[in-house]
C-alpha positions as CSV (number, residue, x, y, z in Angstrom):
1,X,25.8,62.5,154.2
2,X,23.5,61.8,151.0
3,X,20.8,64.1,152.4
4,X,22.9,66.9,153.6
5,X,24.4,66.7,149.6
6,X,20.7,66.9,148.7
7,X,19.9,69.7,151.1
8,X,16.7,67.5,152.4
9,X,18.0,67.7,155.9
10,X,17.6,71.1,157.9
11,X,21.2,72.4,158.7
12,X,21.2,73.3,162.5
13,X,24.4,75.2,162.6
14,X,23.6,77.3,159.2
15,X,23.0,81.0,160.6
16,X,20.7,83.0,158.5
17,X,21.2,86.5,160.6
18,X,22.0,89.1,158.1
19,X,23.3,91.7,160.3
20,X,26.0,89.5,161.4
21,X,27.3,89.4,157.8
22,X,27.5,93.1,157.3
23,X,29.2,93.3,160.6
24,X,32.0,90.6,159.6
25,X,32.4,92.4,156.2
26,X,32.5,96.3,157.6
27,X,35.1,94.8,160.1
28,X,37.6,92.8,157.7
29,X,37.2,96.4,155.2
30,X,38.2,98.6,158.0
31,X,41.4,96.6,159.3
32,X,42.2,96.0,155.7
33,X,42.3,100.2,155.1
34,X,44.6,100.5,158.2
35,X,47.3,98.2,157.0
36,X,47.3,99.9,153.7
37,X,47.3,103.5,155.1
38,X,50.1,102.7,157.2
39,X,51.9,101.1,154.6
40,X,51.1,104.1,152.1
41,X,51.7,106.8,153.7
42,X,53.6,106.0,157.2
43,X,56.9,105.9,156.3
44,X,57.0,109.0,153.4
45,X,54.5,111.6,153.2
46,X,55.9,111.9,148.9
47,X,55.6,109.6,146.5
48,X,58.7,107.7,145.2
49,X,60.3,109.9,142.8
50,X,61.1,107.9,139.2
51,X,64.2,108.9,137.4
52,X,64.3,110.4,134.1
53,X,64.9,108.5,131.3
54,X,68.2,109.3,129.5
55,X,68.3,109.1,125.6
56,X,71.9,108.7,124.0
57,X,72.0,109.9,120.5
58,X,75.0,109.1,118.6
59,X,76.6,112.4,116.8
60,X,76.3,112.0,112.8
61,X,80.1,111.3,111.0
62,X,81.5,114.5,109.9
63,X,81.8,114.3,105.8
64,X,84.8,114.6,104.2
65,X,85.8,117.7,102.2
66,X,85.5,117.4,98.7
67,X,88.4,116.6,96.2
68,X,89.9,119.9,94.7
69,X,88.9,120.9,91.1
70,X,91.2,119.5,88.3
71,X,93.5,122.6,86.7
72,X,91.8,123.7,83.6
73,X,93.4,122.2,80.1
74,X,95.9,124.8,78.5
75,X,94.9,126.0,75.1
76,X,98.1,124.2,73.7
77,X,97.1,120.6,74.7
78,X,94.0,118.5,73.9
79,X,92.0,117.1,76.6
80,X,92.6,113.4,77.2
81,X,90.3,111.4,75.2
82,X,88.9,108.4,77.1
83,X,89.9,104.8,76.1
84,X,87.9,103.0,74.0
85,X,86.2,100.0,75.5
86,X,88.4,96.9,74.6
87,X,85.8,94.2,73.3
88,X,86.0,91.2,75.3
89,X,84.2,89.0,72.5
90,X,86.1,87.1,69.3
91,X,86.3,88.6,66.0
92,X,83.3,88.7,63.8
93,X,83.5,87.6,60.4
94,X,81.1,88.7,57.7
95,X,80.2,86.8,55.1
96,X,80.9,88.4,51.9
97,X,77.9,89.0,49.4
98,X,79.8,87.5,46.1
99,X,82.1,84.7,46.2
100,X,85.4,85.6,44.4
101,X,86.2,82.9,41.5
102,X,89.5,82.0,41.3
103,X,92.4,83.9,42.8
104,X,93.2,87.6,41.6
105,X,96.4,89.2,41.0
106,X,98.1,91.3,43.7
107,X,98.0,95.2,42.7
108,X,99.4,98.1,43.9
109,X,103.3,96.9,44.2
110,X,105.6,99.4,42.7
111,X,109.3,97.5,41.8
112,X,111.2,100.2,43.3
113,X,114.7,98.3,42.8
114,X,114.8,97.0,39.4
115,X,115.4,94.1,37.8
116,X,117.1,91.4,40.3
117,X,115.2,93.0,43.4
118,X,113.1,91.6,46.2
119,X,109.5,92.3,47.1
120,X,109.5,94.4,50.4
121,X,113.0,95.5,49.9
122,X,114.8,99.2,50.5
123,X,114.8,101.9,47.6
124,X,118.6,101.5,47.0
125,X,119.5,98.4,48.1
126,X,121.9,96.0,46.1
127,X,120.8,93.5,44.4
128,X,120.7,89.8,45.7
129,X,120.7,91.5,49.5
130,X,118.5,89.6,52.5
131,X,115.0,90.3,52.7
132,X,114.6,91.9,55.8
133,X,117.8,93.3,56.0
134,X,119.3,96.9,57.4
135,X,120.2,99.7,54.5
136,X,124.1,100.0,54.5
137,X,124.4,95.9,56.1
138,X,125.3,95.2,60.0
139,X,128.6,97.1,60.7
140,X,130.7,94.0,62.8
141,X,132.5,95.4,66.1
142,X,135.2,96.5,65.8
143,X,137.4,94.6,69.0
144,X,140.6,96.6,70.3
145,X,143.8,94.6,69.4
146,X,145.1,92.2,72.5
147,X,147.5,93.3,74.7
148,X,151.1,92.7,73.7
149,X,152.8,89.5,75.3
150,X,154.8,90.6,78.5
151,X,158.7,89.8,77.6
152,X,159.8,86.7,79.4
153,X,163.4,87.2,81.3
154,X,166.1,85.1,80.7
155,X,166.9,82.4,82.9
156,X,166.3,79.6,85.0
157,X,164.5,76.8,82.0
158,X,164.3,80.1,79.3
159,X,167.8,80.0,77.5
160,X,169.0,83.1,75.5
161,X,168.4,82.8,71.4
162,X,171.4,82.8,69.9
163,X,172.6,86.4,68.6
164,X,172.6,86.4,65.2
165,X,174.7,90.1,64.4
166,X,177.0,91.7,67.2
167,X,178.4,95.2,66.7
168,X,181.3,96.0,68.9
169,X,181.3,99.4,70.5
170,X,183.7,102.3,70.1
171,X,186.0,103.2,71.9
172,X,185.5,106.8,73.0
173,X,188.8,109.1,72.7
174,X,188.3,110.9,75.8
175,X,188.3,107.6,77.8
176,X,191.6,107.3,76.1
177,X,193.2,110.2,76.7
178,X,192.5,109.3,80.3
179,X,192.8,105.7,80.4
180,X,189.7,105.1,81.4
181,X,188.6,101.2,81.4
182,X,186.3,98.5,82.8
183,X,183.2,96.7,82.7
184,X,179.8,98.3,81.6
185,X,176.6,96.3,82.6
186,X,173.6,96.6,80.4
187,X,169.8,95.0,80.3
188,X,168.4,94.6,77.1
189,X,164.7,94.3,76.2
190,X,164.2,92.2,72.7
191,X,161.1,92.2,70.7
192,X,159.4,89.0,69.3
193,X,161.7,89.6,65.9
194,X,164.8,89.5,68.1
195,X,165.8,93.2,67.4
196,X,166.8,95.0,70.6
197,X,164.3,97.8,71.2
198,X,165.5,99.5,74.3
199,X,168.6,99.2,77.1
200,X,169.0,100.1,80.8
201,X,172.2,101.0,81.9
202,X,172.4,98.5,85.1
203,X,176.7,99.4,86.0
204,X,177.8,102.7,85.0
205,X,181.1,103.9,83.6
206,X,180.3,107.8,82.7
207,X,182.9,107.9,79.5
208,X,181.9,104.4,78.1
209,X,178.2,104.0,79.0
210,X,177.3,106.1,75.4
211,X,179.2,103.7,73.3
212,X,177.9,100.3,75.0
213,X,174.4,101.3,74.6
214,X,174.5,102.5,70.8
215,X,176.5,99.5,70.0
216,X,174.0,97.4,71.9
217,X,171.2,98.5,70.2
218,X,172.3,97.2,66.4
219,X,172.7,93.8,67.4
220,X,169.7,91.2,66.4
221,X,169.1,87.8,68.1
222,X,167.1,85.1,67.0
223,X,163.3,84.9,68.2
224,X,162.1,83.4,71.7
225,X,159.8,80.7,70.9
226,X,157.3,79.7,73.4
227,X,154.0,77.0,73.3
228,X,154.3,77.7,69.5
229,X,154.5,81.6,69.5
230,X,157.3,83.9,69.5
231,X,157.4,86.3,72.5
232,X,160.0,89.2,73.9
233,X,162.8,88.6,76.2
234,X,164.8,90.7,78.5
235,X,168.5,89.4,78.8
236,X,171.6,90.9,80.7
237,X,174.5,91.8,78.9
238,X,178.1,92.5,79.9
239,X,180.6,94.7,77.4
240,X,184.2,95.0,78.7
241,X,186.4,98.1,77.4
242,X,190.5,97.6,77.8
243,X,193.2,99.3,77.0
244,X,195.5,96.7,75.5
């Protein structure tokens, strides 16, 4: 093995004929051709055809019409002046070039009120007035009256005031002359002073009705008192006209 690696020993199967090489190499080139040529051009005389590329453009954003015009500014009116920037610092103090000695007298106040009046008062006010306050003073509201008590009927735990004056009625002539008689109901409405104020005719006799009701009317009873307070009653009264 060491003198074949050395190439000391003669190789007897080495062949050193040329011709035989070209041969092998002509051969293995020719088959080599055929297998390509049939795969080439055997199955499609064309080439492959290769698809177009295809580009995809995006279409640009249509813009926006622009705002309309503002109307023109009329001759009467001023344009709008713009705001004046707001100045987001603290206030700035300056020092003053002379210090003030002492403290000077305020000038420049004109007394408008006379003697007796107030600094920062109202030409005409009166003297000894509020600093501060309203020419003419703060008119109070005026409140509407309350509503009058509603008359209490008699009855029940309300007993009738005792009737102070009673006026008997008249007898009319005409219910006289034809014997007219009977019993007139009335219902009486008495104020808080105990004078009667008005009367309801509540049983009717045509001829006598007149004179119950105007004698009625004249007589005075002595005030309701209720919680303290004096308050209107209604009571029922009865008048009886006879002949004998």
């Amino acid at each position: 093995m060491f003198d074949l690696t050395a190439d000391t020993l003669e190789r007897p199967f080495r062949d050193k004929h040329v011709s035989a090489t070209l041969f092998s190499i002509a051969t293995h080139a020719a088959v080599l051709g055929s297998i390509a040529w049939v795969v080439l051009f055997s199955v499609n005389d064309t080439l492959p055809h290769v698809p177009a590329m295809m580009a995809f453009v995006a279409e640009a954003p249509v813009p926006s019409p622009p705002p309309p015009p503002p109307p023109p500014a009329s001759r009467g009116t001023r344009a709008a002046q713009p705001a004046k920037p707001v100045s987001t610092t603290g206030p700035t103090f300056t020092v003053p070039a002379e210090i003030p000695v002492g403290i000077q007298p305020e000038t420049g106040i004109i007394d408008l009120g006379g003697e007796g009046g107030v600094v920062g008062g109202v030409e005409g006010g009166i003297p000894g007035g509020v600093l501060g306050g309203f020419l003419g003073g703060i008119v109070a509201e005026v409140l509407p009256p309350p509503p009058p008590p509603k008359p209490r009927r008699i009855g029940g735990d309300i007993q009738a005031p005792a009737l102070l004056h009673r006026v008997e009625p008249n007898y009319p002539r005409v219910a006289i002359s034809g014997k007219v008689s009977g019993t007139v109901i009335l219902e009486a409405t008495v104020n808080e002073a105990g004078a009667v104020t008005e009367v309801q005719v509540l049983r009717s006799i045509l001829l006598l009705d007149q004179a119950a009701v105007r004698a009625v009317k004249q007589w005075r009873y002595q005030p309701l008192v209720l919680n303290g307070q004096p308050v209107p009653f209604i009571l029922v009264v009865t008048l009886t006209f006879s002949l004998r």
